[in-house]
N, C-alpha and C positions, 0 to 999 in steps of 0.2 A: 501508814499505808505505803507499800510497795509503791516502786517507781513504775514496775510493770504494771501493777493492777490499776493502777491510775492512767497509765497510757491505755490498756483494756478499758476502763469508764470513759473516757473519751473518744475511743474511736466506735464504741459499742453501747455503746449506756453503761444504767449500773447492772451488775452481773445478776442476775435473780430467776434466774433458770427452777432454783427450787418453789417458787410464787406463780409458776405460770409460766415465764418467759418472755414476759413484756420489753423485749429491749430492742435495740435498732437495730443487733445481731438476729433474732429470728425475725424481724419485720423483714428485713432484705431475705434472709432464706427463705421464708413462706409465702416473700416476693416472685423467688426461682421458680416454682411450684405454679402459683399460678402463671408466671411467662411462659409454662411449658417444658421444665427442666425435673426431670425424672425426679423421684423421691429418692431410688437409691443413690443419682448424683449428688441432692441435696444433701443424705446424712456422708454422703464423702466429704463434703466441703465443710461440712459442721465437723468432722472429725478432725481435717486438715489445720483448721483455724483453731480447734480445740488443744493439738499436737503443739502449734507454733506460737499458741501467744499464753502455754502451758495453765488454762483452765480444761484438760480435757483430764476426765475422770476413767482411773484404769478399772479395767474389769477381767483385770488376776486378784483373786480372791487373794484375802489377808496376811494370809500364813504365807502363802506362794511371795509376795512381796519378802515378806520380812526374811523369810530366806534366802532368796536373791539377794536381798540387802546384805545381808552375815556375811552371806559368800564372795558378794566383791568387796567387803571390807575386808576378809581374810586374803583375800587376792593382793591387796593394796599394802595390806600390813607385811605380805612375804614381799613384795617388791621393795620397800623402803632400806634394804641392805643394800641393796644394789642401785639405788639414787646415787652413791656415794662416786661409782665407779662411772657414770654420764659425766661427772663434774669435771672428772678425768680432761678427756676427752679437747674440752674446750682450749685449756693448756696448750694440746699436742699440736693441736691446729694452729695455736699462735704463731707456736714454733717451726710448723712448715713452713706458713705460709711469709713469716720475716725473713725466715734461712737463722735465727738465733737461736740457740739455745736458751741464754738466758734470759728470753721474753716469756717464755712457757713457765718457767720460774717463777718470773715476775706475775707475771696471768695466774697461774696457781696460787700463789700466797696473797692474790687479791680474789679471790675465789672464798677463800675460806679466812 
């Protein structure tokens, strides 16, 4: 078991949204509700908590995912050419920031 989803069982119960929803998460939301706090405020905060403690379920259909998915892997995979030339960088800065040359050297060939 995830560390997340164990922190989720303890701040919430156990997750069983598909059983009915008996957990201490919708006890406190359909607490809101009867305090008086709108329904569509309620499904914003069920959304919100769903968003940030990542059990919230997307509703882009399948295909739309896995293409999304393709395409920022293709994204990721044209980037990785140019990982090389960030690494650069770190170097140059050695070497401003000493007034050395050959610290940027040194920086670089502990770099790679």
């Amino acid at each position: 078991m995830s560390v997340r989803k164990a922190e989720y069982n303890l701040r919430f119960g156990k997750d069983v949204r598909a059983r009915g929803g008996n957990t201490q998460l919708y006890t406190m939301l359909n607490g809101m509700i009867e305090a008086g706090v709108s329904k569509h405020d309620r499904e914003m905060i069920e959304r919100i908590i769903g968003q940030v403690t990542g059990t919230d379920r997307s509703s882009i259909p399948h295909f739309a995912q896995r293409m999304v998915a393709n395409v920022h892997g293709i994204g990721q995979m044209a980037l990785l050419g140019r990982v090389v030339l960030t690494s650069v960088a770190e170097p140059i800065t050695t070497a401003v920031q000493t007034g050395r040359p050959l610290d940027a050297l040194r920086s670089l060939a502990l770099t790679f």
